[in-house]
C-alpha positions in Angstrom: 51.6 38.4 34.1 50.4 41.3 36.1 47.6 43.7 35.0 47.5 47.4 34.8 43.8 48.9 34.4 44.0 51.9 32.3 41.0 54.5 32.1 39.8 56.6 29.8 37.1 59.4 29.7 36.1 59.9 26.6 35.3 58.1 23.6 37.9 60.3 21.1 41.3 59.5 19.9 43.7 61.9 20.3 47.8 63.3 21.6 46.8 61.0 24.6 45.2 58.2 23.7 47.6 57.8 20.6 50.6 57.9 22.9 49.3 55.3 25.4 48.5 53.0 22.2 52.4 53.4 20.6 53.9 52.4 24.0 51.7 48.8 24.4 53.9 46.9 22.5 56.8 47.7 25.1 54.4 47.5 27.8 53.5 43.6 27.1 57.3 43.0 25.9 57.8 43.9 30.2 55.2 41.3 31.0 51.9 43.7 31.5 48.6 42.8 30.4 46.9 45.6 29.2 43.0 46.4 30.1 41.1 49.2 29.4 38.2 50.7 30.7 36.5 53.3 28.6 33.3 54.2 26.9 32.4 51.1 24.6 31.9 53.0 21.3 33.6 55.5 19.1 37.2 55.7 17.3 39.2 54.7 20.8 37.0 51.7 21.7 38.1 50.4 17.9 42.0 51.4 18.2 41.7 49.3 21.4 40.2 46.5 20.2 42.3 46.8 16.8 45.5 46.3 19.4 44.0 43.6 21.0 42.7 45.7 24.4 39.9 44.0 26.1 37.5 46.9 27.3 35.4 47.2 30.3 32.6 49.9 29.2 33.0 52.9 31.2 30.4 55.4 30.7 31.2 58.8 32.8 28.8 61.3 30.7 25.0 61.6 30.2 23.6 60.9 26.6 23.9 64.8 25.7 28.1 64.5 26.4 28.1 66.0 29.7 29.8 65.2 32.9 28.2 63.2 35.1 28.4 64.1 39.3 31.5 63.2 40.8 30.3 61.1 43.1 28.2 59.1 40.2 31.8 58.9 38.5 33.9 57.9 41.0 30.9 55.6 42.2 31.5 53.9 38.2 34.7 54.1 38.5 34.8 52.1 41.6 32.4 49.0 40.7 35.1 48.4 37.4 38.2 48.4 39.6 37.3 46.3 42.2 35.6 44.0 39.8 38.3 42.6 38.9 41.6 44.8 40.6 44.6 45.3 38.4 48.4 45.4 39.9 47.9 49.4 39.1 45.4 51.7 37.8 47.0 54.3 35.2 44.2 57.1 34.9 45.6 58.5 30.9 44.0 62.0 31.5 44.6 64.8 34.0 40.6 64.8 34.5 40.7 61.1 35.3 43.5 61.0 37.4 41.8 63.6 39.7 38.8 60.9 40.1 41.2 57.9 40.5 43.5 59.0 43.0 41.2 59.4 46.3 39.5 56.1 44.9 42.3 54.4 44.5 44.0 55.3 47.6 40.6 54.3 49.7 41.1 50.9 48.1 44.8 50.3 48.3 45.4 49.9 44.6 48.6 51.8 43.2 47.9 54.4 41.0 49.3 56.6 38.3 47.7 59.6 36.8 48.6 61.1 33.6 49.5 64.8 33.7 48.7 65.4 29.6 47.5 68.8 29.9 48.4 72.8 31.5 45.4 73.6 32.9 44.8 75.5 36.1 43.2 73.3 39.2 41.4 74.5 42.0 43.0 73.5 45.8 40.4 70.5 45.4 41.7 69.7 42.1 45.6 69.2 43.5 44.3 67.5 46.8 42.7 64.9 44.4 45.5 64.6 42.1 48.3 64.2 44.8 46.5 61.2 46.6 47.7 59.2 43.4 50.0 57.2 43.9 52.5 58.6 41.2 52.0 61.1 39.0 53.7 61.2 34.9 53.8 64.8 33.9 54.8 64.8 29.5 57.1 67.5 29.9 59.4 69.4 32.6 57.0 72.5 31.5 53.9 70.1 32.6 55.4 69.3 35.7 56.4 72.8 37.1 53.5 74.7 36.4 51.3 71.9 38.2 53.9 71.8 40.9 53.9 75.5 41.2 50.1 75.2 41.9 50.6 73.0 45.0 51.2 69.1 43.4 53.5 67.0 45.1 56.8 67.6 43.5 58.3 64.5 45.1 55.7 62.0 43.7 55.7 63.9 40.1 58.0 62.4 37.4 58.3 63.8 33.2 58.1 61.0 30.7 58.5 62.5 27.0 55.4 61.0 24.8 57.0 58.4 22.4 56.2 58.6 18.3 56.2 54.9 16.4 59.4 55.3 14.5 58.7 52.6 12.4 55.2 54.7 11.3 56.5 57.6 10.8 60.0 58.1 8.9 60.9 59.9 6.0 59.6 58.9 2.8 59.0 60.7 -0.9 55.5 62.7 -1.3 53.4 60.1 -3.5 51.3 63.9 -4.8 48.3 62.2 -3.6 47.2 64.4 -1.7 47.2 67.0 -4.5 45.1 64.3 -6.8 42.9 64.1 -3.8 41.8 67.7 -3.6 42.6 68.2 -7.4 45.5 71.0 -6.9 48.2 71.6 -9.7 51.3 69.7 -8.4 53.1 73.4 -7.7 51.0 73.6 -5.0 52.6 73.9 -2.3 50.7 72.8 1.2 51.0 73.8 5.0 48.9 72.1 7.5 48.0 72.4 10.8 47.1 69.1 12.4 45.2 68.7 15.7 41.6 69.2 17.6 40.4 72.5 16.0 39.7 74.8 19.2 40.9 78.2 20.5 44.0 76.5 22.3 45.4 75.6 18.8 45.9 78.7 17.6 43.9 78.2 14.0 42.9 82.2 14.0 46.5 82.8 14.0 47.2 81.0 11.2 44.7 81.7 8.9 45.9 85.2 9.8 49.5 84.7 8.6 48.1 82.9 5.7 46.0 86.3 4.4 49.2 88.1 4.7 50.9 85.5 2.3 48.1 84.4 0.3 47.6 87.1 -2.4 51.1 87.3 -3.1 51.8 83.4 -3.4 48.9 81.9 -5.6 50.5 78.5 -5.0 50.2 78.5 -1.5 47.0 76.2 0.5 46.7 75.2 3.9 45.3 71.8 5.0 43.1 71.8 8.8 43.3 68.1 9.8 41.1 67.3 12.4 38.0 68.7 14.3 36.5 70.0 17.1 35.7 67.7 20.2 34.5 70.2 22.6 30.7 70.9 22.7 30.9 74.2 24.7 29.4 77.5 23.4 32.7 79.0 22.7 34.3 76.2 21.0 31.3 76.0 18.7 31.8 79.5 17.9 35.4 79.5 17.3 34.8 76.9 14.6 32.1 78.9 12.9 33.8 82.2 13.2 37.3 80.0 11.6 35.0 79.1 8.5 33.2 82.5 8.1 36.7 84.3 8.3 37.8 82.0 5.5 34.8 82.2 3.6 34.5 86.2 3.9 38.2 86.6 2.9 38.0 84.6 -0.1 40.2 81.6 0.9 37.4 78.7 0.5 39.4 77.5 -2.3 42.8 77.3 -0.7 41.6 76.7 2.9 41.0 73.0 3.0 39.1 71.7 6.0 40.0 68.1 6.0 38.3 67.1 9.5 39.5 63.8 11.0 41.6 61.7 9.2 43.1 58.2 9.4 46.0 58.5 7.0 47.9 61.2 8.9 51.6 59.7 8.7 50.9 59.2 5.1 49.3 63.1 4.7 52.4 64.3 6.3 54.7 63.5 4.2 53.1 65.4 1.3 53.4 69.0 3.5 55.6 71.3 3.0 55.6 72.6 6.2 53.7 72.1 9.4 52.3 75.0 11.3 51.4 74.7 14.5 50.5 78.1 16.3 49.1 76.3 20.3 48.8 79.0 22.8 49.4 76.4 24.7 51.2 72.8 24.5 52.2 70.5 27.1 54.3 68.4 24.3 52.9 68.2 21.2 53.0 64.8 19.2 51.9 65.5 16.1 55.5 68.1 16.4 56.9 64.7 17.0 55.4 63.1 14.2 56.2 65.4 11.5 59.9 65.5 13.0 59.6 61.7 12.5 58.6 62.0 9.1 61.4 64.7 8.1 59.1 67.0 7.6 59.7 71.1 8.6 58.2 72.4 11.7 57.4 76.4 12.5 56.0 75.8 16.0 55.2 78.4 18.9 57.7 78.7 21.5 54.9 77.8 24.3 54.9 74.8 26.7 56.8 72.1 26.6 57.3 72.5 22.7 61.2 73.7 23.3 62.1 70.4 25.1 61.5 68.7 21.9 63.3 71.3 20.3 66.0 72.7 22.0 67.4 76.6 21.3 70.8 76.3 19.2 70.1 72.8 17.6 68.2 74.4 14.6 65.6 72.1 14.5 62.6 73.9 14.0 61.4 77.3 13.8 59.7 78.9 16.7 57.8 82.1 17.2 55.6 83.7 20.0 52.5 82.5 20.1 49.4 84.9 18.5 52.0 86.9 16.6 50.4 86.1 12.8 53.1 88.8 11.4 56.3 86.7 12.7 54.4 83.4 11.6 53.9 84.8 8.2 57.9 85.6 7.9 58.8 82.4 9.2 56.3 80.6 6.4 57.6 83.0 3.6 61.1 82.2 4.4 61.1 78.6 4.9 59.0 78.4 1.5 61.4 79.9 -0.6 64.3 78.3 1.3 64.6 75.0 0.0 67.8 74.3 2.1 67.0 75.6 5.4 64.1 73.3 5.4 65.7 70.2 4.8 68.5 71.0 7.5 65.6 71.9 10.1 63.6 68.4 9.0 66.7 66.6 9.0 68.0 67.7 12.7 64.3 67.6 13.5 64.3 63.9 12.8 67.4 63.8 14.5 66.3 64.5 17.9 63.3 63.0 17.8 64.7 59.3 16.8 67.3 59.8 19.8 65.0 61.1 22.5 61.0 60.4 21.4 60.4 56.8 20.4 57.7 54.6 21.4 60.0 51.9 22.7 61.6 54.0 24.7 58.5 55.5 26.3 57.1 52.2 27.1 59.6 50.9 28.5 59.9 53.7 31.1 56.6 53.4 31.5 56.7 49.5 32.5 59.5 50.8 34.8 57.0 53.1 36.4 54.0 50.2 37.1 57.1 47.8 38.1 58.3 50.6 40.8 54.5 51.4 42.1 53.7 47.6 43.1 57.1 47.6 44.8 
């Protein structure tokens, strides 16, 4: 059984590390152990262990949450691998591909980096990420902005992010959610589900929802999730997000629900997900909902129209930071009972031909199989 070493930065569980996590079972049906090296606490060092993923502590920040020096990290980075060296390294972040791929080029280890964001990169940046071996972009929109800014097109490859079908399928709302935050069951609930930061367009939202609000006393919206970044402006965005809520009246109907475990369950009980990125290489939790039958108004950003193509009506997408065109998508899809089951339904659809986990991992294995060939 070969091994495949696969690093992590950071201690959170999110888009990335989720999607690594629903492709393992395919990855050890190909005959791949799986070993991780990441920090040795917090919510991804448990999903690891809970999936049986021995970790090698990998501690790349100072105690306050900052970066440590390059060469500190790749000097870390180095004394795990060669420990004990894998068949291939798979670095599951953009950031961590751009340490692994000089090191493992100097020490002859195959490796694949993880192209999981759209981010611009300095001429460093792309010289670091092109001595990987291979590099796995999660959309065609991934891949050709990064290309356009110098990366090796003939070493870069798309593989879709996969969605556990067998999680997330349609089921009937249970109303606990309602119980939960002690709404009358004509409530009806959006939600937006993701880290909360300026990328994720939560401003925009909460804009469309004043527009709607005092005209639809039924309608609440449901935040899942929270901010990861500890930067000044992230910090700010939050706090300005809760003072705009509070100041416009909306503490009641604006439901910050910070990180939760039960999200396939939660969605089901939506009405509609909202999700207004400025940005989105390829969104899961789009998949997710799509999975679960569940509506989707989505900006038209990134690589969000691969998993739902123009002319296959299977989701409704606007421009990103236009709250007016938001709001008019959420009021028609709200009173619309019929238009949001045929967008849910060819939602699902798609997703169960194109998204799954299997199918993911099993690229995937064929990926590691072609590098140590």
């Amino acid at each position: 059984m070969r091994t495949v070493l696969v690093c992590f930065e950071y201690p959170s569980l999110n888009g990335g590390e989720n999607s690594f996590l629903a492709a393992l079972p395919s990855l050890r049906a190909a005959g791949w152990m799986v070993r991780a090296a990441a920090p040795p606490s917090g919510p991804l060092a448990e999903a690891l262990g809970q999936h049986g993923v021995s970790v090698t502590p990998l501690l790349l920040c100072d105690q306050a949450g900052r970066r440590l020096p390059q060469a500190e990290c790749r000097r870390r980075l180095s004394r795990t691998i060669t420990a004990d060296p894998p068949a291939v390294v798979h670095a599951n972040s953009l950031a961590m591909s751009r340490l692994v791929g000089p090191l493992a080029r100097q020490l002859g280890i195959p490796s694949l980096g993880h192209l999981r964001d759209i981010v611009g990169l300095s001429r460093q940046a792309v010289t670091d990420l092109n001595d990987n071996s291979r590099l796995l972009a999660v959309s065609h929109a991934t891949a050709e902005f990064h290309v356009r800014a110098g990366l090796d097109g003939a070493r870069t490859w798309v593989l879709y992010n996969g969605v556990q079908l067998d999680r997330f399928h349609p089921a009937e709302p249970t109303g606990y959610l309602h119980r939960e935050l002690q709404l009358p069951a004509a409530s009806v609930l959006l939600g937006s589900i993701g880290q909360v930061g300026v990328r994720k367009g939560l401003d925009v939202v909460l804009q469309a929802f004043a527009r709607l609000a005092e005209t639809d006393a039924d309608l609440h919206w449901l935040i899942v999730g929270e901010r990861h970044s500890s930067k000044a402006e992230a910090r700010a965005y939050e706090l300005n997000l809760r003072r705009q809520t509070e100041s416009l009246g909306y503490r009641d109907r604006v439901h910050f629900l910070g990180r939760r475990e039960d999200v396939a369950r939660l969605l089901g009980e939506l009405t509609l997900l909202v999700h207004a990125a400025r940005q989105e290489p390829l969104g899961r939790v789009l998949l997710e909902a799509a999975a679960r039958r569940i509506p989707v108004i989505a900006t038209h950003v990134g690589g969000t129209a691969e998993i739902f193509p123009s002319g296959r009506a299977a989701a409704w997408l606007v421009a990103p930071d236009e709250p007016a065109a938001l709001a008019a998508a959420i009021a028609t899809l709200r009173a619309d009972h019929a238009r949001r089951s045929a967008l849910a339904s060819a939602g699902e659809h798609l997703v169960r031909r194109r998204f799954s986990a299997t199918r993911c991992g099993q690229l995937l294995a064929l990926h590691y199989e072609s590098l140590c060939r």
